[in-house]
C-alpha positions as CSV (number, residue, x, y, z in Angstrom):
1,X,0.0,0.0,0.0
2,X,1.2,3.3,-1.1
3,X,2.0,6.2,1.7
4,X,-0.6,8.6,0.5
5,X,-3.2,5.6,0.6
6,X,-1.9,4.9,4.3
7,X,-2.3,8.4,5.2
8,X,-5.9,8.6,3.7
9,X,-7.4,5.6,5.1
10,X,-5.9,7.3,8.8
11,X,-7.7,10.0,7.8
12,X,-11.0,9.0,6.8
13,X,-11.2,6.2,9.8
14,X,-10.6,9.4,12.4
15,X,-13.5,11.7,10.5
16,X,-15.6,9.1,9.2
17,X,-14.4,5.7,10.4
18,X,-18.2,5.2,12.5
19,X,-20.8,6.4,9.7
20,X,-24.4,4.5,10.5
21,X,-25.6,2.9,7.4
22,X,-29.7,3.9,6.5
23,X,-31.8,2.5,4.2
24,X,-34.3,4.5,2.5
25,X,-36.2,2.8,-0.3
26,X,-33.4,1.3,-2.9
27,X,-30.6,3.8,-0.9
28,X,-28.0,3.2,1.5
29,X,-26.7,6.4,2.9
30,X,-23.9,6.8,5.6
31,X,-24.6,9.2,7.7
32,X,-22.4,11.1,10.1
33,X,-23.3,12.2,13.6
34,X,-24.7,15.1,12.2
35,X,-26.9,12.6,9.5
36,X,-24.9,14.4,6.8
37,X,-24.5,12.1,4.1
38,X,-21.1,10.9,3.8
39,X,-21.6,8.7,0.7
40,X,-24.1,6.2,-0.4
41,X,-25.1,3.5,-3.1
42,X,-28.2,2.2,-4.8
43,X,-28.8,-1.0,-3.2
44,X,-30.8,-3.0,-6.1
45,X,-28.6,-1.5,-8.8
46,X,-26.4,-3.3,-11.9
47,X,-24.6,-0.1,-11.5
48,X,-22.2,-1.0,-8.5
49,X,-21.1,2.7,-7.9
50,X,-21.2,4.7,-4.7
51,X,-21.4,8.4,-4.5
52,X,-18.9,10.6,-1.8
53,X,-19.6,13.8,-0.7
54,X,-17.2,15.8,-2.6
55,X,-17.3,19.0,0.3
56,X,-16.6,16.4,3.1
57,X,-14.7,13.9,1.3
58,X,-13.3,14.1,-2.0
59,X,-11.7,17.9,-2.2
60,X,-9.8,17.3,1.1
61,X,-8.0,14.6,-1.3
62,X,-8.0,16.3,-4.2
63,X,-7.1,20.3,-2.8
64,X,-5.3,19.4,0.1
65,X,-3.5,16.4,-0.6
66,X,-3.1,16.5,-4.1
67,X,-4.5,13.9,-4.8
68,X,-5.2,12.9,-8.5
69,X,-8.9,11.6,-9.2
70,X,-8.3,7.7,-10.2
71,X,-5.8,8.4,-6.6
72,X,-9.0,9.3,-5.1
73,X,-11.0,6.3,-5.9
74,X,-8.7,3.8,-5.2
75,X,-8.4,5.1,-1.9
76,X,-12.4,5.3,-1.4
77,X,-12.7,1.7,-2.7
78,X,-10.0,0.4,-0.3
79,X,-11.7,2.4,2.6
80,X,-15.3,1.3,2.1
81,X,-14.0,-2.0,1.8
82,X,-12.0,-2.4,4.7
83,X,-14.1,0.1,7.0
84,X,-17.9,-1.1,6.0
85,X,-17.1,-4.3,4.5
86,X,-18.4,-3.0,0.4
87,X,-16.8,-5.2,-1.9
88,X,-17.5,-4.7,-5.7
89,X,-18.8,-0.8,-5.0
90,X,-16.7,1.5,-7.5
91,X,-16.7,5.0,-5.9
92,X,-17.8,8.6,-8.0
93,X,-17.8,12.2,-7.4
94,X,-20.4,13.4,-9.7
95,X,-21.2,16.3,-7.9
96,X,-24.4,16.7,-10.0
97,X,-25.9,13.2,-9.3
98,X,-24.8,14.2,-5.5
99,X,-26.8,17.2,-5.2
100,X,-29.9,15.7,-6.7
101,X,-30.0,12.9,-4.5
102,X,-28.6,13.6,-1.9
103,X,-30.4,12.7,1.5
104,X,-32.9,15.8,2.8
């Protein structure tokens, strides 16, 4: 595992390693403390994609870090799947699709 992939999955398991997973109709959500979405995935999909809150999330990579996008993902795949057990999910930042379904 690469150092910036070390240092991310530190980082999102201190901010986000406890999210509660809710189901709402054909959604899973992971909610913060706050029930801020953190990311979430269609649960009766063929499209095996999970969307991350780009504020929260994927511009701390990508801004702070440096991160490059395909960076990003990988490290968002290996978290999901070590943290919340999501094999096969491949994560997105399509800030569009986020904002139109994101949890109110």
């Amino acid at each position: 595992m690469n150092k910036k992939i070390e240092i991310g999955l530190n980082h999102l398991n201190t901010k986000f390693g406890e999210l509660k997973p809710v189901l709402i109709n054909d959604k899973v959500y992971y909610l913060d403390n706050n029930r801020e979405t953190i990311f979430f995935y269609y649960r009766r999909s063929s499209c095996l994609r999970c969307y991350i809150n780009y504020e929260r999330i994927w511009k701390f990579f990508e801004k702070i870090l440096q991160m490059e996008y395909n960076e990003i993902m990988e490290l968002v795949r290996v978290w999901i799947h070590k943290t919340y057990g999501l094999k096969g999910l491949t994560p997105e930042c399509s800030f569009i699709h986020w904002l139109i379904n994101k949890l109110n």
